[in-house]
N, C-alpha and C positions, 0 to 999 in steps of 0.2 A: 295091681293097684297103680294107677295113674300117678306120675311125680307132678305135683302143682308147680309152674315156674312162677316166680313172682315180674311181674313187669313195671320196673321203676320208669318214670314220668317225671316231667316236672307240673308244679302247682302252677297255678294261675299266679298267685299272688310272688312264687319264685319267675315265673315269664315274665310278669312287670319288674321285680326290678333289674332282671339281665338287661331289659329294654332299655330305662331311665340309665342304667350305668354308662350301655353304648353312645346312648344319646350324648351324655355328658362326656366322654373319652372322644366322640365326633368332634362336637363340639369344639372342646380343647384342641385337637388336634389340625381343627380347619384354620383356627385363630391362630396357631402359631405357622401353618404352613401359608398364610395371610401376609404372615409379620415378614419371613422370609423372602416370598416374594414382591412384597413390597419393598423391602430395604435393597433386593436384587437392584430392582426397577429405579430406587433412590441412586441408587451409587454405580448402575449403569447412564443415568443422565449426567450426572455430577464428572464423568472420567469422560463419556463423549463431549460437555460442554464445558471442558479444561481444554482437551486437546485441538476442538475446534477455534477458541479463543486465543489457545496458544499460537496456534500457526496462524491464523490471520495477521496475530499482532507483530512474530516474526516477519510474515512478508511486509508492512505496512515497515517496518525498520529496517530490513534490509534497503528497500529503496530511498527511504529517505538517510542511510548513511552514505548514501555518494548525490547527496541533495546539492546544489549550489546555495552553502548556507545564506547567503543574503537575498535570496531571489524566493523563500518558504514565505508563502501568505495566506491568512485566513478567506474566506468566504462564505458569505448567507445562502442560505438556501433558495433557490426558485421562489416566486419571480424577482424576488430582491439580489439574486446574485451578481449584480454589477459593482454590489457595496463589499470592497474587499479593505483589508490592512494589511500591515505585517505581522506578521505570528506573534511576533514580543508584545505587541498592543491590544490582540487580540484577547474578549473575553468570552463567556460560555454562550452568545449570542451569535459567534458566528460556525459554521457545521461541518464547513468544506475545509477540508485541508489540499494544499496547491503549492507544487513545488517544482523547479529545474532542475534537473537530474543531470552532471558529466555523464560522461561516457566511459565507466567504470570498465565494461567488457574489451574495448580495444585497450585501454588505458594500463592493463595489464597483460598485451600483447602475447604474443609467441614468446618462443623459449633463450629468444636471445634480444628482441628489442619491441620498444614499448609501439601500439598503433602511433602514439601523440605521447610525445615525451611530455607537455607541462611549461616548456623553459622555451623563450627566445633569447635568440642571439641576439643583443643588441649593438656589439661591435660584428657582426655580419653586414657586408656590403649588398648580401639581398634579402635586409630587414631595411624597413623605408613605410612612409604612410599609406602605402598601397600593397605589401604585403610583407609575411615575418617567416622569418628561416628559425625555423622549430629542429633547433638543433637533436640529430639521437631519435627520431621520429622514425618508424616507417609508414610514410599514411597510405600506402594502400593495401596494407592490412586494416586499418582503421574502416576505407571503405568500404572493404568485403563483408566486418563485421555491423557497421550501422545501416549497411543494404539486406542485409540476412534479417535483422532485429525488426528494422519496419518495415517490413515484408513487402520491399522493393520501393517505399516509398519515398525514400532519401537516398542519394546518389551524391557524393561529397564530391565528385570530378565534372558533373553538371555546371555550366554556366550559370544556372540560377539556384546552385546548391541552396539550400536550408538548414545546411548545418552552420553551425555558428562559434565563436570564442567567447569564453567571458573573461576579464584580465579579475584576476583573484585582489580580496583587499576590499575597503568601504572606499567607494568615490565622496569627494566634498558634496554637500547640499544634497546625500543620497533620496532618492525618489524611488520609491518602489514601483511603481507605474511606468517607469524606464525599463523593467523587465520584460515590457510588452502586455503585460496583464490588460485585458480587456480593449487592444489596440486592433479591434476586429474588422478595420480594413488594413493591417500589416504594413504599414506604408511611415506610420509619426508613433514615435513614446516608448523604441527599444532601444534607445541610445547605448545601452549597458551591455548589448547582445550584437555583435558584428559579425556577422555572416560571410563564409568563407568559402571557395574553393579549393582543392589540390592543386597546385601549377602543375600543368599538361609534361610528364616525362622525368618529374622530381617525387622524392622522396619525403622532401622533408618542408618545402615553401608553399604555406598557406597565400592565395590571393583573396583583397577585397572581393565580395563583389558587388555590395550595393557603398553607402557611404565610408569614405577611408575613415582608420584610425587618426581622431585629432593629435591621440599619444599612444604612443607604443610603451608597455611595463614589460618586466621581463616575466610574469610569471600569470598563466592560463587553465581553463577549462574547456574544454571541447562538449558542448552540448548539441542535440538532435532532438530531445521530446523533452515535454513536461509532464507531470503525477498528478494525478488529483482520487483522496479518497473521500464520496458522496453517500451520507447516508440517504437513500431513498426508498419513499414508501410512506406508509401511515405512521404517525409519530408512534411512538413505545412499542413498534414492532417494522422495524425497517431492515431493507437489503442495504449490508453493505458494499459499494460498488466500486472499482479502480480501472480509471482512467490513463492512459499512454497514448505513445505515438501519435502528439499531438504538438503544435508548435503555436506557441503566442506571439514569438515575434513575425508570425507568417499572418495573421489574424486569424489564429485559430482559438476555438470556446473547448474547454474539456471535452465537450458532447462528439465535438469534428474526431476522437480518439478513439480506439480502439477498448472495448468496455468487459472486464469479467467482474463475477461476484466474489466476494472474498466471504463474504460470511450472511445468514439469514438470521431474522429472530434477533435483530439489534435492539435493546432498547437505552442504550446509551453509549455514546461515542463523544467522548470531551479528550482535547490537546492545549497545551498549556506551555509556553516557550520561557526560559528561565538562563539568561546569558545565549549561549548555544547550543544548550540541551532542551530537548521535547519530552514532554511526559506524557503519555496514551493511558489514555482509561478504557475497557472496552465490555461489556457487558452483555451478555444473550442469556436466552431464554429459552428452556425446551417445554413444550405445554402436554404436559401431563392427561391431564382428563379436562372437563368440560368448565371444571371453577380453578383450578390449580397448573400452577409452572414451578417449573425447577430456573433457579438465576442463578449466573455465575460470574462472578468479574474479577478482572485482572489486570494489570496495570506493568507498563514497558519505558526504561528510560532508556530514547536516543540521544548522542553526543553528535 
């Protein structure tokens, strides 16, 4: 006799709803592997557009803490950028930041003496209105490091060097316009900026070389280029741009400099001067998809 086996199935009505279950467990599970990689996607924008924000704002204050504080001026943007002030006066109308920078890199020289000590002798028999014995100097360390930096383009032992001195301190009836700013034939308006050479065989005796000093103070800056950071671009999405190796009392415009990008996706860059401190706001933008950005801003005081 034949053993009958029974052969179990399932119904129709049990296949719907294994189906509808899966559906609904899909479901679920696509929305929450959605939420994950969305929140990935959130707070990998959020940690790129910190650290990128971060390090722009650090380089932006690194340079401006060896600024020549009285020489920091505001400027408009193209083609109104002849219209400058000084940073103190300046409000959210003007975009550029523009400022003279010592010479921080010799300034703390080799391992036993500075490029450019800082200090004249003023009981030195060879301090006089045509040049100043910088006492504790080695300058030709000074100018191996600002021929290295602008890439051979300033030569401090040159006849018509371009590097320059600023004596530290507010002059009477200060002009900011005496920085050279906007003096684009280099010839009238850097009264504040005195141009120097190395004397031929010394160490330490800067000579004039275009107009002598009326007066000699005893305490200096050795300058070679000016800074300038440009936002440029389409307003609420600009490159931010930085500007060097450029000289105004030579009649040089920011543009005559040497140019990298510091940051993209700018849509806000405001500076605010308060005594001798600078305040940076600086804000970018990563664009997400086709209606949506991630913003991120953060804010830097320089002294």
């Amino acid at each position: 006799m034949k053993n009958i086996k029974n052969h179990l199935a399932f119904t129709m009505i049990e296949m719907i709803f294994v189906i509808i279950v899966l559906g609904i467990v899909a479901v679920i599970g696509s929305g929450i592997v959605a939420k994950i990689y969305e929140s990935y996607i959130y707070s990998r924008s959020i940690n790129t557009l910190q650290t990128k924000t971060e390090l722009a704002l650090y380089q932006i204050a690194k340079f401006l803490s060896y600024r020549v504080k009285n020489s920091t001026i505001a400027r408009k943007l193209p083609p109104n950028d002849t219209n400058i002030t000084s940073l103190v006066d300046a409000n959210e109308s003007y975009k550029i930041l523009e400022w003279i920078g010592y010479d921080n890199e010799s300034f703390e020289g080799n391992s036993t003496t500075p490029g450019w000590s800082g200090f004249i002798d003023l009981t030195s028999p060879n301090t006089s209105k045509t040049q100043i014995d910088t006492a504790g100097s080695q300058l030709s360390y000074a100018e191996d490091v600002i021929y290295t930096l602008s890439y051979g383009d300033v030569n401090l032992s040159d006849v018509n060097s371009s590097v320059a001195i600023i004596f530290t301190g507010l002059p009477n009836q200060f002009d900011i316009t005496k920085y050279g700013w906007n003096d684009y034939s280099g010839t009238v308006d850097h009264d504040y900026v005195l141009r120097v050479r190395k004397m031929p065989g010394n160490e330490d005796i800067l000579q004039f070389v275009e107009n002598n000093a009326s007066t000699v103070y005893e305490h200096f800056q050795l300058v070679w280029s000016a800074y300038a950071v440009v936002p440029e671009g389409v307003s609420g999405d600009q490159n931010l741009s930085f500007y060097y190796n450029y000289r105004p009392w030579m009649g040089d415009k920011y543009s005559n400099g040497n140019k990298s990008t510091l940051i993209e996706h700018v849509s806000t860059f405001i500076f605010k001067q308060t005594g001798n401190t600078i305040r940076l706001k600086l804000c970018i933008f990563n664009p997400i998809g086709l209606d949506f950005n991630m913003t991120f801003c953060k804010e830097k005081v320089v002294f």
